[in-house]
C-alpha positions as CSV (number, residue, x, y, z in Angstrom):
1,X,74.1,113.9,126.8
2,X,75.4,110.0,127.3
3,X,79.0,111.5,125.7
4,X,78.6,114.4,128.7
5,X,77.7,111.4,131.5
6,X,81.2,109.3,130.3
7,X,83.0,112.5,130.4
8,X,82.1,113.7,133.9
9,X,81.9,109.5,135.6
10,X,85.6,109.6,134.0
11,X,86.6,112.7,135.3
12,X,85.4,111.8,139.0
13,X,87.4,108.7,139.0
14,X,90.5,110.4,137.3
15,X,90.2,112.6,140.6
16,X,89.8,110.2,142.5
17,X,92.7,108.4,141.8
18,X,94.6,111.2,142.3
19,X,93.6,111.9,145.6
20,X,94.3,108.4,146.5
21,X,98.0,108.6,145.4
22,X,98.4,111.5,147.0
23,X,97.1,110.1,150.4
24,X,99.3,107.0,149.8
25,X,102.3,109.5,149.2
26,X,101.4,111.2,152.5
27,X,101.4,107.9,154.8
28,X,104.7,106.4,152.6
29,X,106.4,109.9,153.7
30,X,105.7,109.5,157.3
């Protein structure tokens, strides 16, 4: 269950990150 909690935190910010680069791309474009 603790293993399932790391995995899902970790997965969250992994997405999260992502989104922000992809934001960051957006505003560098324009």
């Amino acid at each position: 269950m603790i293993l399932g909690m790391w995995a899902l935190s970790i997965g969250t910010a992994l997405v999260a990150i992502l989104m922000i680069r992809d934001i960051t791309r957006n505003l560098s474009d324009r």
